[in-house]
C-alpha positions in Angstrom: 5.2 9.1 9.2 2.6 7.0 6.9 0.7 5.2 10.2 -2.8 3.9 9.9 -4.9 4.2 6.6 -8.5 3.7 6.1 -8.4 1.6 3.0 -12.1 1.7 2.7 -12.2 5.3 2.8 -9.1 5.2 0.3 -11.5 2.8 -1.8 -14.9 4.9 -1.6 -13.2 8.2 -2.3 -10.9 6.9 -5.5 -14.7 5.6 -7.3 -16.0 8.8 -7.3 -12.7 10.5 -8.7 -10.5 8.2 -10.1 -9.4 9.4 -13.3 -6.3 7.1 -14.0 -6.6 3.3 -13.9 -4.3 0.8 -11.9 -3.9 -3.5 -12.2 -2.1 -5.3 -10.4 -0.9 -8.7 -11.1 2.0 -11.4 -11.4 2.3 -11.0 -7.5 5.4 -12.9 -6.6 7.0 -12.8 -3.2 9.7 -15.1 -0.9 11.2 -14.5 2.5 12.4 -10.9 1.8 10.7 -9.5 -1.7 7.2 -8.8 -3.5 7.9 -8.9 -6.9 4.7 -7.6 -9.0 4.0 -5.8 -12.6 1.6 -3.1 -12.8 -0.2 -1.5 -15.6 -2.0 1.8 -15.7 -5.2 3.3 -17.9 -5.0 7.4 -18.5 -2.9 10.5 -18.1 0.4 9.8 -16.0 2.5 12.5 -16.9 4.1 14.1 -13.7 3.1 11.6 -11.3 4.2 9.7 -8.7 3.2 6.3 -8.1 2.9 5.5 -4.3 3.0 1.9 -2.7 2.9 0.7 0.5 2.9 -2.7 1.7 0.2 -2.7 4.6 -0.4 -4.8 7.9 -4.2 -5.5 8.0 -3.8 -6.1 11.8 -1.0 -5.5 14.6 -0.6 -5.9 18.0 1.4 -4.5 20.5 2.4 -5.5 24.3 3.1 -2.5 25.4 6.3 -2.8 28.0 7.0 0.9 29.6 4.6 3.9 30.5 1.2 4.2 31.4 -0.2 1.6 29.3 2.2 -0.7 30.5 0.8 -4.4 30.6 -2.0 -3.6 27.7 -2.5 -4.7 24.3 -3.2 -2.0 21.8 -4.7 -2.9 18.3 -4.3 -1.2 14.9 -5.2 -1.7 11.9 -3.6 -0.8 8.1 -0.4 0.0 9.9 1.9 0.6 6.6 5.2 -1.5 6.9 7.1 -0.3 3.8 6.0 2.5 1.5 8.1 3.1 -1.6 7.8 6.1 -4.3 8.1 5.1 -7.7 7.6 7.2 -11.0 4.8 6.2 -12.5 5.1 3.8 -15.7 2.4 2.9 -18.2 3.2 -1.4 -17.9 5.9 -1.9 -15.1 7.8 -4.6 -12.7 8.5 -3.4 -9.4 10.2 -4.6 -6.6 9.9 -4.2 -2.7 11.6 -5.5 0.5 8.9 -7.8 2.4 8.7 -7.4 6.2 10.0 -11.1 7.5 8.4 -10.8 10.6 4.6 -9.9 8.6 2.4 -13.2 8.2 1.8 -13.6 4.7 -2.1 -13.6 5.5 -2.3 -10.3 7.0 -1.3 -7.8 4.3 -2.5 -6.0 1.4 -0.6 -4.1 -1.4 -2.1 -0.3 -2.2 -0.6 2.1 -5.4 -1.9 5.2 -5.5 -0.9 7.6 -8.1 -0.3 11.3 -7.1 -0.4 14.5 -9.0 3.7 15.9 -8.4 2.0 19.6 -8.6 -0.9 19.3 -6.6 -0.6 16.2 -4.5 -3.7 15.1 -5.8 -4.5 11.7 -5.8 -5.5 10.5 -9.1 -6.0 6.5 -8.9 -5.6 3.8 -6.5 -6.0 0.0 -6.0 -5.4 -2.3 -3.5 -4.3 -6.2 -4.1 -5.2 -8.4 -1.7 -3.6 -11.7 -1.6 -5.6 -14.7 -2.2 -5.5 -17.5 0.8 
């Protein structure tokens, strides 16, 4: 289970040790795919790249138990999260949640060491409004 991410955190601990080198662009998406090419800067061999589309915001009503009748908040709630091998210049493809407003999301790739788990580079895309 991927739940809440601290993209900030994600972002301040990547500057200080970011040794590989991730753009995004040519973001493309319709009712049920995000279409977008990535290109990466440094040593990729035996990596992983990870990506997860992310909700900035959610609420829930919740129905049944003792919060019944409340409204509970979170934030970077991932909604798909997709393991790729990483690629130097790549097109990738991922199903788009139809019920996410296309105003409250954010793209992140990270790239993982496979023997260590290590996480070696990261960026996150924010659509434009």
């Amino acid at each position: 289970h991927f739940g809440e991410i601290e993209i900030e955190d994600l972002k301040k601990e990547l500057k200080k040790n970011s040794s590989i080198k991730i753009v995004v662009e040519k973001v493309s998406m319709d009712q049920t795919k995000l279409k977008f090419n990535y290109q990466t800067e440094g040593e990729i061999n035996n990596t992983n790249l990870a990506v997860a589309i992310v909700q900035k915001n959610a609420m829930m009503n919740v129905k049944k138990g003792e919060n019944k009748g409340s409204f509970l908040t979170h934030t970077n709630v991932v909604r798909v999260f997709k393991m790729l091998e990483t690629k130097q210049n790549a097109e990738a493809e991922m199903s788009f949640p139809p019920d996410l407003n296309v105003d409250n999301w954010q793209l992140v790739l990270y790239i993982i060491q496979k023997q260590n788990l290590k996480i070696s580079g990261a960026t996150v895309y924010t659509p434009s409004k």
